[in-house]
C-alpha positions in Angstrom: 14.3 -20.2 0.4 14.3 -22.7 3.1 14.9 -21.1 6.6 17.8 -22.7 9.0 16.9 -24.0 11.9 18.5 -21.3 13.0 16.3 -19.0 11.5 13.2 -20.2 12.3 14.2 -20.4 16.3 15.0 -16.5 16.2 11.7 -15.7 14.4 10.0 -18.0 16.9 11.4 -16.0 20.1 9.7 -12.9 18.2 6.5 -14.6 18.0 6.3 -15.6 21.3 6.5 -12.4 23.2 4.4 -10.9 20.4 1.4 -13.8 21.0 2.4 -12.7 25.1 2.2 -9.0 24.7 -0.9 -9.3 22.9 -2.1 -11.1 25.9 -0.9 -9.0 28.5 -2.4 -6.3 26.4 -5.3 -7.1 26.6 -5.2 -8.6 30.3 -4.0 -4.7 31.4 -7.0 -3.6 29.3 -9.9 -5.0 31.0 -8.5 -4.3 34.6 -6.7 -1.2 34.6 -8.7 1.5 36.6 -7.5 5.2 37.6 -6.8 8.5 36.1 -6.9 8.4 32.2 -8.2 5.3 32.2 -10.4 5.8 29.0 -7.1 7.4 27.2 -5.1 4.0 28.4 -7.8 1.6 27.6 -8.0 2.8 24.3 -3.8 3.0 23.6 -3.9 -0.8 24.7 -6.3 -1.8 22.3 -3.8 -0.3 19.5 -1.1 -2.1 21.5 -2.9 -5.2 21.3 -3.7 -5.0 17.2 -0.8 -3.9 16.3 0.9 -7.1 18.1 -1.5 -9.6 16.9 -1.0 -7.9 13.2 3.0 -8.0 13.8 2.4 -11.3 15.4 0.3 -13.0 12.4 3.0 -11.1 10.0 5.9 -13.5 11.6 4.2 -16.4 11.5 3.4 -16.1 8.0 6.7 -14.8 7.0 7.8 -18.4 9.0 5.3 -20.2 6.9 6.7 -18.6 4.1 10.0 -19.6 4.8 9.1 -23.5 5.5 9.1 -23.1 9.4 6.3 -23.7 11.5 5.2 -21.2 14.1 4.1 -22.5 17.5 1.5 -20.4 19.0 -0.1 -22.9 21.0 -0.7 -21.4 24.9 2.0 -24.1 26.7 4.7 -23.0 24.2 4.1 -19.5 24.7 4.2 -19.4 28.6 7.0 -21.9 28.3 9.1 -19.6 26.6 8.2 -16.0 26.4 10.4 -13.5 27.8 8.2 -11.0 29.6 6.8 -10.9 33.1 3.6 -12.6 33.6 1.0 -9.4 34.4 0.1 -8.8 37.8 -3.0 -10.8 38.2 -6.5 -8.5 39.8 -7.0 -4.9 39.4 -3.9 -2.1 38.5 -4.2 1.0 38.2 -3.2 3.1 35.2 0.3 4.4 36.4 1.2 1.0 37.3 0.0 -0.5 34.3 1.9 2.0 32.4 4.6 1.1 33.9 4.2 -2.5 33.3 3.0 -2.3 29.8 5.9 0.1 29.1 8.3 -2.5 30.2 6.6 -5.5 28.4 6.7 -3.3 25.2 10.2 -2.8 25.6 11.3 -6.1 26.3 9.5 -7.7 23.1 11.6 -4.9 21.0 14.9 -6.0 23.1 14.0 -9.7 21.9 13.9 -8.5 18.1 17.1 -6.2 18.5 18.7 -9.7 19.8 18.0 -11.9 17.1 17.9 -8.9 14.0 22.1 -9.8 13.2 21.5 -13.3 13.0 17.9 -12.9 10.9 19.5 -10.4 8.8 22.6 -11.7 7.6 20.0 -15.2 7.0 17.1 -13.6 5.5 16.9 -9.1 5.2 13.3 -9.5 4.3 12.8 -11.1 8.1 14.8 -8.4 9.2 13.2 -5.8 7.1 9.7 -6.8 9.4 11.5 -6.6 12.2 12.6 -2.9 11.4 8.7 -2.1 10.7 7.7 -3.6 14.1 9.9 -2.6 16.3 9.8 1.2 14.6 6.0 1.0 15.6 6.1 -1.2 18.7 8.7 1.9 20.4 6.2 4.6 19.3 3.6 2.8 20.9 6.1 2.5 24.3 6.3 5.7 24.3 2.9 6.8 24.2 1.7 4.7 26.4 4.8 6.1 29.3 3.7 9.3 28.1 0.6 8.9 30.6 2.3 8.9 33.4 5.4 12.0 32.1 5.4 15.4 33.4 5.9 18.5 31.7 9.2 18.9 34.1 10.6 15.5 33.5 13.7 15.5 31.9 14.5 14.0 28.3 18.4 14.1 27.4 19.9 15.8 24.5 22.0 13.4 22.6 24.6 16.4 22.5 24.5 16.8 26.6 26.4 13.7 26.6 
């Protein structure tokens, strides 16, 4: 199978905020400083393997697929969709929050392209289920840092 060109742009828009997550990661890693900062610095190196692993995955899959995946630095600050992280020292509960965010907008990137890669390609989309699965455990982790015991979770049957 030959991917459109469709195809290969949607997969593309994954790699690139999964190259940029990786990154940031990483970036949030070496500078984060505060409370549970061993506990953090450890969950962002999982963050950061399991996006270059998820990251590698799409590329190949692109490869696979006849397409050719850009990672080169200029195309990924050109065109990723998270924030650039803060740039100097952060502290843990802001870096949570940051990282949380980043996390979350790299699976709202997959969510948007998963009807079009699907109804092209369900093995794509099938990766895209396994990443963003792991990617949302991994959000939530990481904001479990900065939860409380009385914060307040919805029931799905409260609504």
């Amino acid at each position: 199978m030959k991917a459109s060109q469709t195809l290969a742009d949607n997969l593309q828009l994954v790699l690139t905020d999964l190259i940029e997550l990786q990154l940031q990661g990483k970036q949030a890693h070496w500078n984060i400083v505060g409370a549970n900062f061993r506990d953090l610095h450890l969950q962002l190196d999982e963050l950061v393997e399991a996006t270059r692993l998820f990251g590698d995955s799409t590329a190949e899959r692109m490869r696979s697929l006849h397409a050719l995946p850009d990672g080169r630095s200029a195309t990924i600050a050109g065109s990723t969709r998270l924030e650039q992280f803060p740039a100097g020292l952060t502290t843990t509960k802001d870096a949570v929050k940051l990282i949380t965010a980043r996390v979350e907008r790299t699976v709202q990137t997959m969510r948007d392209v998963h009807d079009q890669v699907d109804e092209e390609d369900p093995t794509s989309a099938d990766l895209l289920h396994e990443m963003i699965a792991r990617l949302e455990q991994l959000a939530w982790m990481i904001s479990a840092e900065t939860m409380t015991a009385n914060t307040s979770v919805t029931d799905p049957g409260e609504a």
